[in-house]
C-alpha positions as CSV (number, residue, x, y, z in Angstrom):
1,X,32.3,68.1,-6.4
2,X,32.1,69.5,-2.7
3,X,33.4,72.9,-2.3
4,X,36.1,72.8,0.4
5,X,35.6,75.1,3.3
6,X,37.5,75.2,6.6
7,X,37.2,77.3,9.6
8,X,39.2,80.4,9.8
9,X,39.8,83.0,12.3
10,X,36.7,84.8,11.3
11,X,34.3,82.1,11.6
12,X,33.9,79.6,14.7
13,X,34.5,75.6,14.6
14,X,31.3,74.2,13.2
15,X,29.9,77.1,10.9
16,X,32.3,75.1,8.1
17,X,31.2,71.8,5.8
18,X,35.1,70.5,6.9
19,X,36.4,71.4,10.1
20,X,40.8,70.8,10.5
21,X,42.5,68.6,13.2
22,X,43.3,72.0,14.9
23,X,39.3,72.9,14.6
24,X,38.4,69.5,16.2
25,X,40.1,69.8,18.4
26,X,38.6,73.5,20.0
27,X,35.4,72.4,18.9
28,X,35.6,69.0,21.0
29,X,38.0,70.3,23.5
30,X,39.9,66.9,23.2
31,X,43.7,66.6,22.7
32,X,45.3,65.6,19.2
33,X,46.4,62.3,21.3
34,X,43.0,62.0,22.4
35,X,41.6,62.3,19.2
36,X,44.0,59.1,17.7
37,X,43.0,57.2,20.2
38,X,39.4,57.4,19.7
39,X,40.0,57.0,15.8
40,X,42.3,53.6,17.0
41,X,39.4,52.7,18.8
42,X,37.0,53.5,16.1
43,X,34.8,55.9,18.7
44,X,35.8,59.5,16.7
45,X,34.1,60.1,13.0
46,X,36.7,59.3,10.5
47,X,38.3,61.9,8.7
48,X,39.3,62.4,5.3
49,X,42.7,62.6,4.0
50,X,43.5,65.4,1.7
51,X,46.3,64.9,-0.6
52,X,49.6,65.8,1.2
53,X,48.6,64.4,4.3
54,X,46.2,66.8,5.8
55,X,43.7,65.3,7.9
56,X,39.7,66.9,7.4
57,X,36.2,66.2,9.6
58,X,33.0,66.8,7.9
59,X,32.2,69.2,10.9
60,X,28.4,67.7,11.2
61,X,29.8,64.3,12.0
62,X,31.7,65.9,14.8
63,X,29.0,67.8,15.8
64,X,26.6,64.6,15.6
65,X,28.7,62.6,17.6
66,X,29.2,65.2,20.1
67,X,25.1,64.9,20.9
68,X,25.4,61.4,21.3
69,X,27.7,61.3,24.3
C-alpha cells in the first residue's frame, strides 16, 4: 500500500507523492474555483478522495500536466 505523504510547511508543493487542494493550488497558482472547473471539464488530473471527504493529487500528475500547457 502507498505511504501517504503531503506537503507541509517544511517542504515545497511537489517534493510530496500527494499534494492537498491547498498545495495545488500554490503549486498551479490557480484558484479552488478554477481548479472545479477544469475537473467539470475534465482538463485538471483527477484527484483522489480520502475517506472524510478530503480531496488528494498525486503531485506528478499535477506537475505532468503543468508541462503540457
Amino acid at each position: 500500500m502507498e505511504a501517504l505523504m503531503t506537503t507541509t510547511a517544511n517542504s515545497t508543493p511537489g517534493s510530496a507523492a500527494f499534494s492537498t487542494f491547498r498545495d495545488v493550488c500554490r503549486l498551479t497558482t490557480l484558484s479552488r474555483r478554477t481548479v472545479y472547473r477544469y475537473l467539470a471539464r475534465k482538463i485538471f488530473p483527477e484527484p483522489r478522495r480520502l475517506p472524510g471527504g478530503k480531496l488528494i493529487w498525486r503531485t506528478q500528475e499535477v506537475q505532468d500536466w503543468m508541462d503540457r500547457l
